[in-house]
N, C-alpha and C positions, 0 to 999 in steps of 0.2 A: 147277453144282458146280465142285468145284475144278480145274483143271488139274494134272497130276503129270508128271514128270519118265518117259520112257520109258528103255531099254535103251541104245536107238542116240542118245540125245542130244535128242531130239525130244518135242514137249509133247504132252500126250493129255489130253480133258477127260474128266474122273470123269463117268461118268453112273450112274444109278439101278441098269442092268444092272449093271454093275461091282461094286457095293456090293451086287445082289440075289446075286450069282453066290459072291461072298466070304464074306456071312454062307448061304450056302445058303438065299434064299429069294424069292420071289416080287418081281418091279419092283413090285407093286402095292403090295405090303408096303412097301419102302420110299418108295413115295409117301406113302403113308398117316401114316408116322414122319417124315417129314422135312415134313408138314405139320401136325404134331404134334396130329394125332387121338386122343386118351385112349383106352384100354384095349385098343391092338391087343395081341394075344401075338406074344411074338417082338420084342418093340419095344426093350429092351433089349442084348439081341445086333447088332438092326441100326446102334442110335449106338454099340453099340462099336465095332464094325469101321468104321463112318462117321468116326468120330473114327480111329482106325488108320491108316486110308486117305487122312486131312489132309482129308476132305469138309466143306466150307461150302456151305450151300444160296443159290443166287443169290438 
């Protein structure tokens, strides 16, 4: 995933946690959508915030 920009100056890479924690929901969940499995629920909310959060899946 992407790296982002932190507080103090310094880079932090977007991981899965990051994206589960912001949409409120499971790492699993977001593995699932970022390997774009059809008809998870909840799969919508997670590329929004994925997108929100500048996440590109490596």
């Amino acid at each position: 995933m992407a790296a982002v920009q932190t507080d103090d100056g310094g880079d932090h890479r977007l991981t899965m946690a990051d994206v589960a924690a912001a949409a409120g929901v499971s790492t699993a969940l977001v593995s699932i959508v970022m390997r774009e499995v059809s008809g998870a629920s909840g799969a919508t909310r997670v590329r929004q915030v994925a997108d929100d959060l500048g996440c590109v899946p490596d």
